[in-house]
N, CA and C atoms as an extended XYZ file, in Angstrom:
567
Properties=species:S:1:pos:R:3:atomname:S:1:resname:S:1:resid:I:1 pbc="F F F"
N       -67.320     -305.376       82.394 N   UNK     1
C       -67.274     -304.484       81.249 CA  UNK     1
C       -67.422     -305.346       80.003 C   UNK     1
N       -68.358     -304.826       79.105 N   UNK     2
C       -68.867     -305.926       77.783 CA  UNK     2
C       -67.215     -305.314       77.091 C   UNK     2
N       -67.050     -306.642       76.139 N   UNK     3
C       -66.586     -306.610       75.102 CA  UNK     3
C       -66.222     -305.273       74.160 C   UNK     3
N       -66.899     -305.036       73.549 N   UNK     4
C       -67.638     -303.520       73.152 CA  UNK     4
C       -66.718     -302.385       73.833 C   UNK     4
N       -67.510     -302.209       75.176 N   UNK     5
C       -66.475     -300.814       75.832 CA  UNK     5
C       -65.316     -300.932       76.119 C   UNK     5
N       -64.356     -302.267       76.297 N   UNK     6
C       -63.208     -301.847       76.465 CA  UNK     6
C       -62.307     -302.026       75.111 C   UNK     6
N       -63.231     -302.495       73.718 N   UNK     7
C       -62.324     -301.835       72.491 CA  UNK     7
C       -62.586     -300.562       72.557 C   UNK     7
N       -63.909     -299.867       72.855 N   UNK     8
C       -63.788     -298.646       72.596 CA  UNK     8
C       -62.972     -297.345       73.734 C   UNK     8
N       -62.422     -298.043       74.543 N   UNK     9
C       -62.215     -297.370       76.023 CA  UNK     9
C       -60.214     -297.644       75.237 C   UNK     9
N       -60.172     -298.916       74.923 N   UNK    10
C       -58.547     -298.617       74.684 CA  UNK    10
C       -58.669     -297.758       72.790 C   UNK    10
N       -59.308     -297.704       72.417 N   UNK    11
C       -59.401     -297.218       70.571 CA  UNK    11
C       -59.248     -295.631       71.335 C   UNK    11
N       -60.143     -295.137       72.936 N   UNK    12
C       -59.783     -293.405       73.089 CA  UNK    12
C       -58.487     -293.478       73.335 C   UNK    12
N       -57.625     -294.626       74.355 N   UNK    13
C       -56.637     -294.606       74.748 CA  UNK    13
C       -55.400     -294.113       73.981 C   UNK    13
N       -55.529     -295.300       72.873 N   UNK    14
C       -54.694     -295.183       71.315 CA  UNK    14
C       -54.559     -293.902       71.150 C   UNK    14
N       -55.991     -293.490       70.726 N   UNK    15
C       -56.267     -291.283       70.403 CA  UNK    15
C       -55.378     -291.135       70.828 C   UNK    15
N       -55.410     -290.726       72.087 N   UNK    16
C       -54.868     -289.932       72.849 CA  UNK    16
C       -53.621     -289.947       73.219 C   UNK    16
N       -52.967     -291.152       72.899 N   UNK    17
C       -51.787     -291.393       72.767 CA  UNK    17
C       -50.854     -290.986       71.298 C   UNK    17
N       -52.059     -291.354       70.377 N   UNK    18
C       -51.396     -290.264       68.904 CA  UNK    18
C       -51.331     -288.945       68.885 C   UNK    18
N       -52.678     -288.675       69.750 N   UNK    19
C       -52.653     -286.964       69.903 CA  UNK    19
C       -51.365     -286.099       70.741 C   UNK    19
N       -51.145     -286.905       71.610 N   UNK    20
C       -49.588     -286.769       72.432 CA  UNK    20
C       -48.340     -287.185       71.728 C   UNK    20
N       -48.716     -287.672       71.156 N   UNK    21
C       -47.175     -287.900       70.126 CA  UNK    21
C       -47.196     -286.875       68.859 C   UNK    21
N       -48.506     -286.466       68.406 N   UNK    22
C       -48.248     -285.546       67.135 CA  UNK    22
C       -48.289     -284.544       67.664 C   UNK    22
N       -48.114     -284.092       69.027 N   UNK    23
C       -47.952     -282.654       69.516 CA  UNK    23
C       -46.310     -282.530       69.930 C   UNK    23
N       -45.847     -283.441       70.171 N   UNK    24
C       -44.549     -283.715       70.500 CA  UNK    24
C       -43.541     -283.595       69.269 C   UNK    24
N       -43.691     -284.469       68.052 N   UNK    25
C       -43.725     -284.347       67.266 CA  UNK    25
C       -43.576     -283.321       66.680 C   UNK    25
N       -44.904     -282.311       66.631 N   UNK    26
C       -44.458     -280.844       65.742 CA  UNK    26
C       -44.150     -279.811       66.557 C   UNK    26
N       -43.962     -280.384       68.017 N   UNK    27
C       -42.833     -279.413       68.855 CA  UNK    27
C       -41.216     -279.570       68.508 C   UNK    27
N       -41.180     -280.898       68.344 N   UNK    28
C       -39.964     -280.912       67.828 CA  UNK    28
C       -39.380     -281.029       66.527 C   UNK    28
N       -40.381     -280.579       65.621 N   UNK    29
C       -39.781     -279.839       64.236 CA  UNK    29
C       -39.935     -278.912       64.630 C   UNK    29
N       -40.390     -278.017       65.181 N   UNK    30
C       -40.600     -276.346       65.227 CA  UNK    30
C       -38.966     -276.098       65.859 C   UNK    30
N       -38.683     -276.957       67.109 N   UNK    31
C       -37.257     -276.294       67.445 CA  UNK    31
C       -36.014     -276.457       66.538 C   UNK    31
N       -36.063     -277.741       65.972 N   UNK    32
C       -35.212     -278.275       64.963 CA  UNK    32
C       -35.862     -276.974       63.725 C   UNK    32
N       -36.496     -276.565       62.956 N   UNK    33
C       -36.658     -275.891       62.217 CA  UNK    33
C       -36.075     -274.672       62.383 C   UNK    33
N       -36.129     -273.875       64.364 N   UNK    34
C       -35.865     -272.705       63.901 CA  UNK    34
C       -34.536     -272.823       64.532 C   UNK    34
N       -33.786     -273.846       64.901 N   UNK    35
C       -32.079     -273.820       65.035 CA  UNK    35
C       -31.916     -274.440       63.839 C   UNK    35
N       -31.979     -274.763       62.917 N   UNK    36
C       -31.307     -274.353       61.491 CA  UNK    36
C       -31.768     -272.928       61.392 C   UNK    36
N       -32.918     -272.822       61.633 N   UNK    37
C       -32.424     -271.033       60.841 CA  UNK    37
C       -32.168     -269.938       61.267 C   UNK    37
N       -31.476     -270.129       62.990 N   UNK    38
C       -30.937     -269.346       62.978 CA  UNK    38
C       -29.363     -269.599       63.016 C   UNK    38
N       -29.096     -271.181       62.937 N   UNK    39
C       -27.541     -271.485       62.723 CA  UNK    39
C       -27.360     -271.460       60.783 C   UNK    39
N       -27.918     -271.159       60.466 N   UNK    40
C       -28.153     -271.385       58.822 CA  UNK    40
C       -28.290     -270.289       58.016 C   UNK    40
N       -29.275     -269.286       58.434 N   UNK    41
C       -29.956     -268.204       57.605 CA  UNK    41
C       -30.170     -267.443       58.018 C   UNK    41
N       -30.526     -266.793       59.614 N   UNK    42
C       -30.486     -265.921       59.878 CA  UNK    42
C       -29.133     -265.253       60.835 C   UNK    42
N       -28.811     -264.324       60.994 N   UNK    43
C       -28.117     -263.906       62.106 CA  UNK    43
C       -28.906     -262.388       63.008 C   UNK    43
N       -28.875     -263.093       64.279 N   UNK    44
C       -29.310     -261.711       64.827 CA  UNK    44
C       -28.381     -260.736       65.734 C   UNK    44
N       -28.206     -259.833       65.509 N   UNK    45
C       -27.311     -258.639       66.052 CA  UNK    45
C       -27.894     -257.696       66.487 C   UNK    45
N       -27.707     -257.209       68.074 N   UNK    46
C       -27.914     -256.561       68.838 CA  UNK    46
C       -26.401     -255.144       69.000 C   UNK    46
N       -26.486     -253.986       68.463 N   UNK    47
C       -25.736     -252.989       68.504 CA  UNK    47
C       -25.720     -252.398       69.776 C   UNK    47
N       -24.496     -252.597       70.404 N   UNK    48
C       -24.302     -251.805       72.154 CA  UNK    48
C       -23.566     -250.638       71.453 C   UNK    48
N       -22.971     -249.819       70.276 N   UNK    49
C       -22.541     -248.447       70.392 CA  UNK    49
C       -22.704     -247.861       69.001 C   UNK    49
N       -22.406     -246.798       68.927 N   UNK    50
C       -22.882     -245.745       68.469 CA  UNK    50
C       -21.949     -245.249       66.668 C   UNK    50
N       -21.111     -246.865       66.764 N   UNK    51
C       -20.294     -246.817       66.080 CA  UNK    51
C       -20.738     -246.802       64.436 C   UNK    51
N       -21.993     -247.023       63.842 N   UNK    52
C       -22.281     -246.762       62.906 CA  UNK    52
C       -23.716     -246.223       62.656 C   UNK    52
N       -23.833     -244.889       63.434 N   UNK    53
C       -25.083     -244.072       63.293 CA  UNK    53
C       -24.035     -243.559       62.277 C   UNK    53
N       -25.405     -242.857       61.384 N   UNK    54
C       -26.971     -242.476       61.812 CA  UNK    54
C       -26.954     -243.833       61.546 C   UNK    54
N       -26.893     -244.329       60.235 N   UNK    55
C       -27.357     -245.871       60.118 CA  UNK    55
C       -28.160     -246.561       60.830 C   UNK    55
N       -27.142     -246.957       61.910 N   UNK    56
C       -27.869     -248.197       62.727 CA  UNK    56
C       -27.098     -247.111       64.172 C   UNK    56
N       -28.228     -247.475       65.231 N   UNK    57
C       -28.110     -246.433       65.997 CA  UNK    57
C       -28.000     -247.148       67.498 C   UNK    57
N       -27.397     -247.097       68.340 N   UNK    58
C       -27.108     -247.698       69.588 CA  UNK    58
C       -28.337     -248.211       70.387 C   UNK    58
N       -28.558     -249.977       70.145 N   UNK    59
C       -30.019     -250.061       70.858 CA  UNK    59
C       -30.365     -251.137       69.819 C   UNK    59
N       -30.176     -250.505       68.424 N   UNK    60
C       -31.112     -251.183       67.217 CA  UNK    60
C       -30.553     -252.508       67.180 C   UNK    60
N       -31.588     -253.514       66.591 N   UNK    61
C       -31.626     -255.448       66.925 CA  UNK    61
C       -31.904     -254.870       65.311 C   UNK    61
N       -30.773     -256.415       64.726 N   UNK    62
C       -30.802     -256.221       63.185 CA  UNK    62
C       -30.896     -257.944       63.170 C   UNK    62
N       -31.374     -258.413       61.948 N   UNK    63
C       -31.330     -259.545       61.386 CA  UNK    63
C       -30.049     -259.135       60.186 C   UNK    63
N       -29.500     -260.037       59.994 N   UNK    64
C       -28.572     -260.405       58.712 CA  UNK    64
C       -29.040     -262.076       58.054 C   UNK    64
N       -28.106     -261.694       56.597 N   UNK    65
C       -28.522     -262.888       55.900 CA  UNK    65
C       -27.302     -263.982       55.656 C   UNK    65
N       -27.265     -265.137       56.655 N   UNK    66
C       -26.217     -265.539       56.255 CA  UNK    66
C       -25.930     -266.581       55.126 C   UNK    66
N       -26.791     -266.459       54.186 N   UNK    67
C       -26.527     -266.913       52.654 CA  UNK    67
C       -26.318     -265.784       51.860 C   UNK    67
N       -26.178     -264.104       52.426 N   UNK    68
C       -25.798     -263.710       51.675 CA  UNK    68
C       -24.941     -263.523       50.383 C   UNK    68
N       -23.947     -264.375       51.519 N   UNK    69
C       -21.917     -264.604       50.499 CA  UNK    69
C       -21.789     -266.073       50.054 C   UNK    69
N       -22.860     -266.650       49.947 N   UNK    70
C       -22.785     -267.766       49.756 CA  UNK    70
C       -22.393     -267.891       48.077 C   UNK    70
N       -22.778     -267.413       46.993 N   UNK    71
C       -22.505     -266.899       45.799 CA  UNK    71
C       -21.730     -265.997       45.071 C   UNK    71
N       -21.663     -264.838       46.009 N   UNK    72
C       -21.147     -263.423       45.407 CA  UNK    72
C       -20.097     -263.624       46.709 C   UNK    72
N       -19.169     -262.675       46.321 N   UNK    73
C       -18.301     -261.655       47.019 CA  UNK    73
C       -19.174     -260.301       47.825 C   UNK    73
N       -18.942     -260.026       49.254 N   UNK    74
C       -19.121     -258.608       49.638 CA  UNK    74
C       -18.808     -257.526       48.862 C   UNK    74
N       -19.800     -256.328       48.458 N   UNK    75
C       -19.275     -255.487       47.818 CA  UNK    75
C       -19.021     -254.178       48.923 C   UNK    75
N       -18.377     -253.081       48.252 N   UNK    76
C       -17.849     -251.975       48.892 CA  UNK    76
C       -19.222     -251.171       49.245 C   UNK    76
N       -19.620     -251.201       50.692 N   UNK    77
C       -20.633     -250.699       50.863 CA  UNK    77
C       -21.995     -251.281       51.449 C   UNK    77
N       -21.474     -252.859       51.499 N   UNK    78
C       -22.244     -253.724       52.274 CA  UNK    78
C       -21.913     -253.475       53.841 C   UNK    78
N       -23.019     -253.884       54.515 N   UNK    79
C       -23.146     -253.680       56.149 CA  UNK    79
C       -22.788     -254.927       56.542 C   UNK    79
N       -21.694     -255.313       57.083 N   UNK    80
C       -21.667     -256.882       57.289 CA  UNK    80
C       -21.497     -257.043       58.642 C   UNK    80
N       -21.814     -258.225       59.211 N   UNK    81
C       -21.605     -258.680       60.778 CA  UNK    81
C       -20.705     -259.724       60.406 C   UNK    81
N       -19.736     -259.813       61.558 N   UNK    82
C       -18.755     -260.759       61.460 CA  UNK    82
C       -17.867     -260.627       63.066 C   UNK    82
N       -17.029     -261.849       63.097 N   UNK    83
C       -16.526     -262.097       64.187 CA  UNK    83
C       -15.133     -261.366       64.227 C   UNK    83
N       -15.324     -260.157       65.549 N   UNK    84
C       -14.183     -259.798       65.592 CA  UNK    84
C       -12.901     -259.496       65.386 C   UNK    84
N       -11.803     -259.874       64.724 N   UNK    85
C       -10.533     -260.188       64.129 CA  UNK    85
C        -9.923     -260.073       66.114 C   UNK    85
N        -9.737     -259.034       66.514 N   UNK    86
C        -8.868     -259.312       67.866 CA  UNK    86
C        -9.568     -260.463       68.580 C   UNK    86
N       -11.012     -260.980       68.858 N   UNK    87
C       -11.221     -261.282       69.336 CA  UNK    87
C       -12.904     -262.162       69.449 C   UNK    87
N       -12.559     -263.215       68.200 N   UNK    88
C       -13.353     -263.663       67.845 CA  UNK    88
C       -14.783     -264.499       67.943 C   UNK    88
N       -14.862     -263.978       69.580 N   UNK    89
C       -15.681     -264.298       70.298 CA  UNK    89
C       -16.759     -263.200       70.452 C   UNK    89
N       -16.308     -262.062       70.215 N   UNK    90
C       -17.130     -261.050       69.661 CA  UNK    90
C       -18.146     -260.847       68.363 C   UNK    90
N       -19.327     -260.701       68.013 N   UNK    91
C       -19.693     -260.105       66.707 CA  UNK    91
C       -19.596     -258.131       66.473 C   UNK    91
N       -18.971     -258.050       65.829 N   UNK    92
C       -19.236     -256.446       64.678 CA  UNK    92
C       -20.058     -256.117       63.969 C   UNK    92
N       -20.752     -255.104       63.631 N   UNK    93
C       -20.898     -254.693       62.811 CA  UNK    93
C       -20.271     -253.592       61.899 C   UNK    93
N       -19.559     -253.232       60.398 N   UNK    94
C       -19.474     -252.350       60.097 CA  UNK    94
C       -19.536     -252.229       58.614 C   UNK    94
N       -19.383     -251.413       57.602 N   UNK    95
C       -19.386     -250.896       56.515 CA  UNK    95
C       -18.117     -251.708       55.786 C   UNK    95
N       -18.356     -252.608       54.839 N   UNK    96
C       -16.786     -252.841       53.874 CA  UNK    96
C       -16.896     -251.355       53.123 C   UNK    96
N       -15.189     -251.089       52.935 N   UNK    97
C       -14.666     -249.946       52.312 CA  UNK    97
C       -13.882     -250.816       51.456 C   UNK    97
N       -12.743     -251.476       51.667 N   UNK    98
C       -12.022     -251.704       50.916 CA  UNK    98
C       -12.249     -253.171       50.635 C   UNK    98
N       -11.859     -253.795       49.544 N   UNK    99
C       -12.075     -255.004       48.946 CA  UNK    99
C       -10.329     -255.768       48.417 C   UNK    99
N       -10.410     -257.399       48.674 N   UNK   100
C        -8.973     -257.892       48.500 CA  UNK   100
C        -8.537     -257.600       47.344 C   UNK   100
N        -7.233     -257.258       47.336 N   UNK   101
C        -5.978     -257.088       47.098 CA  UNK   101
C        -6.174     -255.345       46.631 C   UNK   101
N        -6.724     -254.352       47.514 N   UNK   102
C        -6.851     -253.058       47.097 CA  UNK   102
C        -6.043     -252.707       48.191 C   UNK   102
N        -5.327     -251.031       47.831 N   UNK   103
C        -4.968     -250.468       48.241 CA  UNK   103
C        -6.156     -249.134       48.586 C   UNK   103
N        -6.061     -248.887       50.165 N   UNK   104
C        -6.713     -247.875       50.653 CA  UNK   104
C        -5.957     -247.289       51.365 C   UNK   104
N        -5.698     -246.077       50.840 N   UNK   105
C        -5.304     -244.584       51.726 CA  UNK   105
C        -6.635     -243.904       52.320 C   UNK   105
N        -6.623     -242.995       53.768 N   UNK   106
C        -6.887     -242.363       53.910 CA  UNK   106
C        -6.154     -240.788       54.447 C   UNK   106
N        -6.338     -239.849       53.983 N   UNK   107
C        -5.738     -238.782       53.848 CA  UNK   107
C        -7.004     -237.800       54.192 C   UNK   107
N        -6.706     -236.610       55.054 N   UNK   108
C        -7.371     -235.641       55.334 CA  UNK   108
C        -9.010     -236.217       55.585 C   UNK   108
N        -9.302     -237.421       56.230 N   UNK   109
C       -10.541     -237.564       56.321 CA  UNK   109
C       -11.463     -238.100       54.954 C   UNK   109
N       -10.489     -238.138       53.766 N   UNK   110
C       -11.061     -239.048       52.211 CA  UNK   110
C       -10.562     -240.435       52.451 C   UNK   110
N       -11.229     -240.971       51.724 N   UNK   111
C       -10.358     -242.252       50.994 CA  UNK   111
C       -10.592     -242.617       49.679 C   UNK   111
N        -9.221     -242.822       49.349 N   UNK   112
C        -8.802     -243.295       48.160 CA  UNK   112
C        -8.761     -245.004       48.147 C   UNK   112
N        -9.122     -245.380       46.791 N   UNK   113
C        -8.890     -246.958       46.241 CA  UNK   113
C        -7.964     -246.352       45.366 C   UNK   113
N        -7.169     -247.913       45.897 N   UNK   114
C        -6.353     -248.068       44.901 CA  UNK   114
C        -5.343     -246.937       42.978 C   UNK   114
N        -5.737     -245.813       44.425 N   UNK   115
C        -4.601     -244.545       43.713 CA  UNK   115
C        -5.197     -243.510       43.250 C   UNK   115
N        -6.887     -243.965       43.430 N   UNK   116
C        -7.696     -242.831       42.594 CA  UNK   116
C        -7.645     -241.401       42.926 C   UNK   116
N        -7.775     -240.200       42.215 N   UNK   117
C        -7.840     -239.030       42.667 CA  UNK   117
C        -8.826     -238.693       43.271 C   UNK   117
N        -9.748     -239.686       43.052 N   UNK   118
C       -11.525     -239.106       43.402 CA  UNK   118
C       -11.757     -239.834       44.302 C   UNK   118
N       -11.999     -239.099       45.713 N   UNK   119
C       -11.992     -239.898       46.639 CA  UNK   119
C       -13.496     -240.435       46.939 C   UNK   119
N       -13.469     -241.655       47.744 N   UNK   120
C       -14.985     -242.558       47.893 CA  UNK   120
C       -15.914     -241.272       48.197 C   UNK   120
N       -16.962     -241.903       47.221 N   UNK   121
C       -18.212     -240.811       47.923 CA  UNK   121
C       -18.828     -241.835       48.808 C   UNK   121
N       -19.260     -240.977       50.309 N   UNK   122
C       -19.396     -241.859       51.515 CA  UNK   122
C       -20.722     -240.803       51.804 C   UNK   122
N       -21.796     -240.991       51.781 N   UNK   123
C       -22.800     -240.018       51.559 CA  UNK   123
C       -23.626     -240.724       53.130 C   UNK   123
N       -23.030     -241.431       53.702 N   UNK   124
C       -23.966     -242.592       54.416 CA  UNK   124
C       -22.843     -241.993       56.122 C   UNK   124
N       -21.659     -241.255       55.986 N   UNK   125
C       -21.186     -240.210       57.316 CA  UNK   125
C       -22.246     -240.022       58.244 C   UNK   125
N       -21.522     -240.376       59.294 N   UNK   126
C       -22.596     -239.432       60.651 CA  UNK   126
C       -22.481     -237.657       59.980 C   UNK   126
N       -21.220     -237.501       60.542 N   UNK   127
C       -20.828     -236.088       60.511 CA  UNK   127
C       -19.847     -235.637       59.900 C   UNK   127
N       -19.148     -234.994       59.839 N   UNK   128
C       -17.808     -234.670       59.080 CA  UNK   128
C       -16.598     -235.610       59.913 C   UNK   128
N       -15.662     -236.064       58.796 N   UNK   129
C       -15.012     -236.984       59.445 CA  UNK   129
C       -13.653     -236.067       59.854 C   UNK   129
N       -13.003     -235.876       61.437 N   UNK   130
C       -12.376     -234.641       62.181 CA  UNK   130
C       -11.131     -235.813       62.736 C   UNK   130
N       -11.879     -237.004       63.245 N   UNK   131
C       -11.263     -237.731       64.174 CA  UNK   131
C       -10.090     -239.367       63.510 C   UNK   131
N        -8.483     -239.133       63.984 N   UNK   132
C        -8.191     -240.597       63.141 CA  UNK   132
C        -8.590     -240.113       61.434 C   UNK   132
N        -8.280     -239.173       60.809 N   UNK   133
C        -8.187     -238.910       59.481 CA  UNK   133
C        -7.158     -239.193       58.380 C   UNK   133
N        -6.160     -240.032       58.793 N   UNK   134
C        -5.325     -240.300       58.587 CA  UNK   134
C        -3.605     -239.362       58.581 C   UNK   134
N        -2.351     -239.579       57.765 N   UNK   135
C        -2.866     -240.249       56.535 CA  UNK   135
C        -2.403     -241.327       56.767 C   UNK   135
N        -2.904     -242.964       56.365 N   UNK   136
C        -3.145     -244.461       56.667 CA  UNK   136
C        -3.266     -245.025       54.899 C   UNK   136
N        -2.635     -246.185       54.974 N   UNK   137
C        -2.704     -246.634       53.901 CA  UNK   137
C        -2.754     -248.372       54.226 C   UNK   137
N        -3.712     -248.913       53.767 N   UNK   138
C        -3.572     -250.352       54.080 CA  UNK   138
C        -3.545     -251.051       52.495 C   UNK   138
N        -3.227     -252.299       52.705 N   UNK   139
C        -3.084     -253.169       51.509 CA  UNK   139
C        -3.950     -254.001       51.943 C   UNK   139
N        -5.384     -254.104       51.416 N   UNK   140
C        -5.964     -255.458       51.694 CA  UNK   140
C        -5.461     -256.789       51.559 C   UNK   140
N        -5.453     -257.974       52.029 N   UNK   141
C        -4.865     -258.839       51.579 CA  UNK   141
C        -6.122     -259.462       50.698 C   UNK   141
N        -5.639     -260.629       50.201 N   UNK   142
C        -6.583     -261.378       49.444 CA  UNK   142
C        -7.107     -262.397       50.082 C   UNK   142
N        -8.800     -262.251       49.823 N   UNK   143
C        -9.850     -263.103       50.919 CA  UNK   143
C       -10.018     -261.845       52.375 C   UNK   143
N        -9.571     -260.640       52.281 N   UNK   144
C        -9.916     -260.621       52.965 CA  UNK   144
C       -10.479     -258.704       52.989 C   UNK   144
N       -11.243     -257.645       53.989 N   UNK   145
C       -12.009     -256.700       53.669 CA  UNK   145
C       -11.735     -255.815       54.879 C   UNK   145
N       -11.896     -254.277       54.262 N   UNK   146
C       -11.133     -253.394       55.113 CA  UNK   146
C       -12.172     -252.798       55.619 C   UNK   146
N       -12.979     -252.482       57.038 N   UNK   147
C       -14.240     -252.163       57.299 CA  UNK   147
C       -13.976     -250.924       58.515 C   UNK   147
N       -14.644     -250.184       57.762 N   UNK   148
C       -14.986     -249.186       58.815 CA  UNK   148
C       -16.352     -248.930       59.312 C   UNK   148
N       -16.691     -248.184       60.846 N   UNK   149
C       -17.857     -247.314       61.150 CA  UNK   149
C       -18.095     -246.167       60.228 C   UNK   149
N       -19.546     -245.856       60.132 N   UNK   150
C       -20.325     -244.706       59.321 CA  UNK   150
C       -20.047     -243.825       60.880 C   UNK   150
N       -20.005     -244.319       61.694 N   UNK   151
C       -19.401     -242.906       62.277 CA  UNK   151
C       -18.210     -242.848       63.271 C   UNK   151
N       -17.309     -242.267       61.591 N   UNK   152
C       -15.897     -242.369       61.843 CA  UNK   152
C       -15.107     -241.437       63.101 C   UNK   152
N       -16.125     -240.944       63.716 N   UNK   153
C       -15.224     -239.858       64.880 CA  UNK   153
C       -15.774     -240.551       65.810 C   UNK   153
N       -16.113     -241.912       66.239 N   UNK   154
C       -16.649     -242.382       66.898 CA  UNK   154
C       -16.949     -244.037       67.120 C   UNK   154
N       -15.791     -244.173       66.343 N   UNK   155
C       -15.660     -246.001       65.725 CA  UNK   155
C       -14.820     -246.884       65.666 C   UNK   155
N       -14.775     -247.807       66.958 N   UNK   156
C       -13.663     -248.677       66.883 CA  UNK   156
C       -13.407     -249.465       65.280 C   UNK   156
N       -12.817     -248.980       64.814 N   UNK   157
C       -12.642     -250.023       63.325 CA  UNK   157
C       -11.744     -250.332       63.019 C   UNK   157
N       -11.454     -250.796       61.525 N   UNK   158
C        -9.965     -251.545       61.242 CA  UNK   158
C        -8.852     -250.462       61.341 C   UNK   158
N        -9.432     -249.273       61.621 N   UNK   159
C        -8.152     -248.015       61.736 CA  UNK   159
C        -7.361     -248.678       63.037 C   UNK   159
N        -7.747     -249.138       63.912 N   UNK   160
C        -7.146     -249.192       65.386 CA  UNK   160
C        -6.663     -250.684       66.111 C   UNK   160
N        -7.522     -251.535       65.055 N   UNK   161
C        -7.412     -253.120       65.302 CA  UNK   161
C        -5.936     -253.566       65.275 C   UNK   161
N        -5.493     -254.480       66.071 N   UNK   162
C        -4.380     -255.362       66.018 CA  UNK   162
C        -4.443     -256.122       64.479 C   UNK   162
N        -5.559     -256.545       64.288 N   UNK   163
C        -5.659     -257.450       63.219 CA  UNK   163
C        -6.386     -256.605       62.395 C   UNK   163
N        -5.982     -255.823       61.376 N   UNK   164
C        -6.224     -255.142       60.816 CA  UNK   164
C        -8.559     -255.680       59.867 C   UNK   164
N        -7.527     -256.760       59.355 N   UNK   165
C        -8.855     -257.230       58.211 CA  UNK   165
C       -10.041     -258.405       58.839 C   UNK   165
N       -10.709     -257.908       57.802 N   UNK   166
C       -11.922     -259.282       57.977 CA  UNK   166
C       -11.945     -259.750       57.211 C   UNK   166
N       -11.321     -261.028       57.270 N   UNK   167
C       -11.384     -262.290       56.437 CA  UNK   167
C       -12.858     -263.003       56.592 C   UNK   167
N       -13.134     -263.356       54.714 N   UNK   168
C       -14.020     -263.678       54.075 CA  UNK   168
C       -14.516     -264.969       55.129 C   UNK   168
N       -14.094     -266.117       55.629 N   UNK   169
C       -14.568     -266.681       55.976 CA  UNK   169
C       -14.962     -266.191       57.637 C   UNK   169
N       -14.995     -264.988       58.189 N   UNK   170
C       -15.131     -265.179       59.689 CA  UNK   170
C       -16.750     -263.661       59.581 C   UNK   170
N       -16.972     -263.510       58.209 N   UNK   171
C       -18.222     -262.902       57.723 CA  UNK   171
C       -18.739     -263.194       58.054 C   UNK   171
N       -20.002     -263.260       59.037 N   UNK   172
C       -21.298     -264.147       59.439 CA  UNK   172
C       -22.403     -263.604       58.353 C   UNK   172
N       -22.908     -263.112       57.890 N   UNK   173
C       -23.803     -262.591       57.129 CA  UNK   173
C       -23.636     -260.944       56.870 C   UNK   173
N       -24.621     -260.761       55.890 N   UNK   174
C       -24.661     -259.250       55.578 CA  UNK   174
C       -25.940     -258.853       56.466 C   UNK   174
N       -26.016     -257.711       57.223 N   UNK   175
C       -26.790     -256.951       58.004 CA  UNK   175
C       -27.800     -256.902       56.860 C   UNK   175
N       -29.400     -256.815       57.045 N   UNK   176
C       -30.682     -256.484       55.762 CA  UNK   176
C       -31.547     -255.680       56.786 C   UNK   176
N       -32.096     -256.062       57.864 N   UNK   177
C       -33.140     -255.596       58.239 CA  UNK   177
C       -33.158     -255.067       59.918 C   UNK   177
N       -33.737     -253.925       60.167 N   UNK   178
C       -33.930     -253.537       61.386 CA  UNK   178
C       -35.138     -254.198       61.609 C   UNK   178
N       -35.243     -254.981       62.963 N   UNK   179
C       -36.722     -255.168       63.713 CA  UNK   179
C       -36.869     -254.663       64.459 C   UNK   179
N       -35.778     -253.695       65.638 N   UNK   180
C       -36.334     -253.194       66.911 CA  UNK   180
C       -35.045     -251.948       66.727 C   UNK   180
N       -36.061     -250.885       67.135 N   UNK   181
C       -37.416     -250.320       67.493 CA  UNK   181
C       -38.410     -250.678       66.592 C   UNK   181
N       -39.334     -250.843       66.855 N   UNK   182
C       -40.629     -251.268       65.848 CA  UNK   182
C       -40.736     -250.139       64.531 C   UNK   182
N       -40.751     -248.981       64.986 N   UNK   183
C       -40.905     -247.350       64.569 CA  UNK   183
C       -39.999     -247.552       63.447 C   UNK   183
N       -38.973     -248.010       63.839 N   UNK   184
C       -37.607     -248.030       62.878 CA  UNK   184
C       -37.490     -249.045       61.711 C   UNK   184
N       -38.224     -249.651       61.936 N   UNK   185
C       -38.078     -251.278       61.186 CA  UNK   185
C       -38.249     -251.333       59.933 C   UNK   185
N       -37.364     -251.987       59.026 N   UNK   186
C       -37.210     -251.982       57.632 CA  UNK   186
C       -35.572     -252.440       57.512 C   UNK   186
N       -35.988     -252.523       55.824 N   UNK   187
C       -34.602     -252.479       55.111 CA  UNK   187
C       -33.480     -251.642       55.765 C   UNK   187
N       -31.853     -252.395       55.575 N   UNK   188
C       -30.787     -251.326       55.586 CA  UNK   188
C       -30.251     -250.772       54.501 C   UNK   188
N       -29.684     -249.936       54.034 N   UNK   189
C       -28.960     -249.962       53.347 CA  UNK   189
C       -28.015     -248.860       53.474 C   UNK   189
């Protein structure tokens, strides 16, 4: 073999040896890229019940944002996923109602903040609320959020929990988007 062909026989070798390393390479940013984002920024939640139709409906795969709370506080009315309180090996989804250091009554199927006469307008109900109507009064503590199902005749929530609240730090993100069913897919709110 001249001179000649075996620089050019090891120069394909080299190739092909860069070409195998830069495929390797941006295989392994792609996995490293998308475990940060889904240990980082996204959260995905899969709903097994029926506990906050119409909303989100038994079946539906949601993304959440977990830089949501990274700035702000949850407000009254955010959809949040978070870890269990009995059993923190679990994820939830449900509705914040009450916010720290508030007082929430519920009476005849309303609720009241913190003493008001005018009870929450909750326009986002499955159905009329019949079931567990109280009357219940909790004291949020501070750091931490009083969450119920949108469908309250039908919703394991902080009405029934051992551990009443969801503390700010065991929030995984705020619920944003349905992807599955396809049909269904969009914004929550």
């Amino acid at each position: 073999m001249s001179k000649e062909n075996a620089q050019m026989k090891r120069q394909e070798e080299e190739s092909a040896v860069k070409e195998v390393i830069s495929w390797v390479i941006t295989i392994v940013l792609a996995v490293v890229a998308a475990l940060f984002i889904k240990n980082y920024i996204i959260i995905n939640a899969n709903i097994p019940s029926g506990s906050m139709e119409n909303t989100i409906m038994t079946g539906d795969r949601l993304f959440g944002n977990r830089l949501a709370y990274k700035n702000h506080a949850p407000e009254r009315g955010d959809i949040v996923i978070f870890a269990f309180p009995d059993d923190e090996t679990e994820t939830y989804v449900k509705r914040v109602i009450g916010l720290p250091g508030e007082t929430v009554v519920i009476e005849d199927g309303k609720i009241y903040i913190d003493g008001s006469k005018t009870p929450l307008e909750e326009n986002y109900l499955k159905d009329e609320w019949i079931v567990a109507t109280g009357p219940y009064a909790f004291e949020v503590p501070e750091d931490a959020y009083f969450v119920l199902g949108d469908n309250r005749n039908n919703s394991y929530d902080a009405r029934y929990w051992d551990n009443t609240y969801v503390y700010r730090d065991k929030i995984l993100g705020e619920a944003v988007f349905r992807y599955y069913p396809i049909k269904e897919a969009g914004k929550l709110h």
